[in-house]
N, C-alpha and C positions, 0 to 999 in steps of 0.2 A: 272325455279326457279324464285318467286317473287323478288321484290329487300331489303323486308322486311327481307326474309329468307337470302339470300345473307349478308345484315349486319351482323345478328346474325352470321351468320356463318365466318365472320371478327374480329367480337366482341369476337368471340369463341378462334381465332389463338392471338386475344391479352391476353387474359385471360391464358390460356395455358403457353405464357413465362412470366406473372405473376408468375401463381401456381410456375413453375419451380425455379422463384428467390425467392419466401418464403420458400421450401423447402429445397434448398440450405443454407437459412440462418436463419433456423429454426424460423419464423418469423409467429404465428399463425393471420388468418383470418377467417370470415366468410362471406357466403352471406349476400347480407343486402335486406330487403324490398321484392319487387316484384318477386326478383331473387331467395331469399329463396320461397317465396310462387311456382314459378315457377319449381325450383326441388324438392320439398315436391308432388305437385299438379298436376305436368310435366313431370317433372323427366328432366327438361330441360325451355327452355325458357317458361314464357306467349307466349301463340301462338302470340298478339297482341302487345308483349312487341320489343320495341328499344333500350331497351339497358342494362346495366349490373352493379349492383351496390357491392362493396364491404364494410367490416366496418372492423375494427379492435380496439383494447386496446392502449390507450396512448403509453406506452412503444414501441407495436409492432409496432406504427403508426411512429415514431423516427427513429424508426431502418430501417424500409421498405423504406422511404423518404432517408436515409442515402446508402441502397442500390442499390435504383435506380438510384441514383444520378452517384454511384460508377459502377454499373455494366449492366445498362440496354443499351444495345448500341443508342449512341446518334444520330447516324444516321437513327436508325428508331425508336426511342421513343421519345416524347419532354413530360417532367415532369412538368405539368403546375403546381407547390406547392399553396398552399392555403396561405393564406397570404403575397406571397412573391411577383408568378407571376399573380394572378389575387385575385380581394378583396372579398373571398369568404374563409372561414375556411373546405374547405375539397378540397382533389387532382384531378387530371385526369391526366390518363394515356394514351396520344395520340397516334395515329398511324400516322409516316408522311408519306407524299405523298397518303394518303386521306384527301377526303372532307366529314366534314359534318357539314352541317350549322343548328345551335340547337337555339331554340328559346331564346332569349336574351343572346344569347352565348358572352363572353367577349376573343377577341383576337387581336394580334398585326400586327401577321402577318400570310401567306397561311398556312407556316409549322404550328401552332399551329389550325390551323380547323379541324385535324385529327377525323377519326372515338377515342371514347374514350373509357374508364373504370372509372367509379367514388370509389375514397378512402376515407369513409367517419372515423373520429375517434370517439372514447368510450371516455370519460372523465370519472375519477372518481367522486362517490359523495358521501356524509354523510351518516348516517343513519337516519340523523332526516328530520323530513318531512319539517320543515319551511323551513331549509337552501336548502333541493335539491331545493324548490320551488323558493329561491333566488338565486340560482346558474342558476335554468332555467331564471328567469326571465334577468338576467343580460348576459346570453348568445343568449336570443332572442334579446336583447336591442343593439348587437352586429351586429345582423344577418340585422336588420333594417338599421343600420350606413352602413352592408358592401353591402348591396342591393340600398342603394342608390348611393353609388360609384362604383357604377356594372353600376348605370342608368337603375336601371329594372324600368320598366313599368308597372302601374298596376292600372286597371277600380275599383279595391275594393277602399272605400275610407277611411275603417279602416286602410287598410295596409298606402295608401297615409301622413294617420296621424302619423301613427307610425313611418315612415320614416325620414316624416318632423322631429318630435319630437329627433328624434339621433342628431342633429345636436351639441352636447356638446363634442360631441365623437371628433371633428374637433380636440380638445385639447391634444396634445401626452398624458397630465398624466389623466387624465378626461379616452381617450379611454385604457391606462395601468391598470387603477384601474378597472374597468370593465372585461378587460383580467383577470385579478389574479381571482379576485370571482368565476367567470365563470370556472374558470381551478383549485381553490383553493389547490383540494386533489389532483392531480395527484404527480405522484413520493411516493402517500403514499398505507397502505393497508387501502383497504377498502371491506365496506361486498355490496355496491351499485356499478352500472356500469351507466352511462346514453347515449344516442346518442343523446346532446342537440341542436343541429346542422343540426336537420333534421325537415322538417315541420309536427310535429307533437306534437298535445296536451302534455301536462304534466305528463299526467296519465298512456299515452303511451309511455313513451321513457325513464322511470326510469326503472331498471331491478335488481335481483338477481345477483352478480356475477355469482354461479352458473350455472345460465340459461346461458351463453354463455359456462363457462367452456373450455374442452379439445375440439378442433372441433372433428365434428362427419362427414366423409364422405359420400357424397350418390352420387345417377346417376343423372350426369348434362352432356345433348343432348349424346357425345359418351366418355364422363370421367367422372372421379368421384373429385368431388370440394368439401367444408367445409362448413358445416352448423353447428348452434349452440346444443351442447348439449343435451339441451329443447329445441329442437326448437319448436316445440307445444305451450309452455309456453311465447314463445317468442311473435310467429307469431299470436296466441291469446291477448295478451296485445297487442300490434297493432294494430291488424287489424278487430279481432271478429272471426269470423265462418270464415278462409283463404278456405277452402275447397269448400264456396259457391260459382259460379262464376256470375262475376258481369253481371247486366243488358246489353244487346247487346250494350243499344245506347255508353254505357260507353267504349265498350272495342275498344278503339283506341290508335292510335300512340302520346305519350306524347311527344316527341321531336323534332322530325327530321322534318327539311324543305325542304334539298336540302340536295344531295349525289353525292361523284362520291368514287369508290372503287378504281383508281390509278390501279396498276399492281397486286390489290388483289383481 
């Protein structure tokens, strides 16, 4: 067994007592990103992929944080929350007593280097096209403020500018008032969904409610996980043509530097 395969199949036993605590607390999710194109395309992982992302609905994102908090055992899960324990607006769901050292990973200590699962949330948005455009823009303006307090690293010197530029955020009500924008609709109905949190264009991370909808099960490696809806409609706004696979030199390891699996 490679040590690629090995992870996943770590990645996999974390995933598993996820699923298990959503279903206990009837708490809907789906794949998110790569992971959806992976059981669409796979029926299980990117052969190439490291790792495993989830997304869910504000609501569900509240309640799932509130359960793991309550019932994931603390001796083998450590709940790195997004804004709390580290300055990035989405979770990971560690495994302790592994390692895995992820490129500009942010942690305190051994226990938090665990192999992970990333939680990313849905925010609501309007239906009008200026304000989703202001809602993303002020929740990228966020992503900037919390990358630079991550201390990420980075050769582009757009990004470098845009980092520098957050510096206003320093101000509690400055970085508040930007929080509320960014999140305005949530708690309301709405007929827009967005994942503005994730590094992705504009055009791609507003969605139909619908398109996420009821999950829809399929085959993920030897169980069956939640995919969206539409996921077609999804994975197409995204991504393009998900079905085509990328050029060789492309398909490599996005994360992982260093590993040790512990007793798993």
């Amino acid at each position: 067994m490679t040590e690629l395969r090995h992870l996943q199949l770590v990645i996999m036993h974390i995933m598993k007592d996820i699923d298990d605590l959503c279903r206990r607390n009837n708490i809907d999710y789906y794949l998110n990103g790569g992971s959806a194109i992976g059981a669409v395309r796979h029926k299980g992982f990117i052969p190439w992929d490291d790792d495993l992302d989830i997304m869910m609905t504000y609501d569900n994102y509240e309640r799932f944080i509130k359960a793991c908090r309550e019932q994931l055992d603390p001796e083998k899960y450590y709940v790195q929350e997004g804004l709390k324990d580290w300055p990035l607006n989405y979770t990971k769901i560690k495994l302790i007593g592994t390692c895995f050292d992820e490129r500009e990973a942010y942690v305190k200590d051994e226990r938090q280097r665990g192999i992970f699962i990333d939680v990313f949330k849905l925010d609501n948005t309007s239906g009008n096209r200026l304000m989703q455009f202001w809602q993303y823009a002020c929740a990228k303006y966020r992503v900037c403020y919390l990358m630079s307090k991550r201390s990420y690293k980075s050769a582009n010197w757009k990004k470098k500018l845009f980092m520098a530029s957050a510096f206003p955020l320093n101000i509690p009500f400055v970085r508040r008032f930007f929080e509320r924008q960014s999140e305005r609709y949530n708690g309301k109905q709405t007929e827009y969904i967005a994942s503005f949190y994730e590094s992705k264009r504009f055009k791609k991370c507003i969605f139909r409610r619908e398109v996420f909808g009821t999950p829809k099960r399929v085959q993920f490696e030897d169980t069956m996980l939640p995919v969206q809806a539409d996921y077609h409609s999804y994975l197409t706004t995204s991504f393009g043509d998900y079905m085509q696979l990328p050029p060789e030199e492309e398909r490599q390891l996005k994360h992982l530097t260093r590993i040790d699996f512990g007793k798993y």
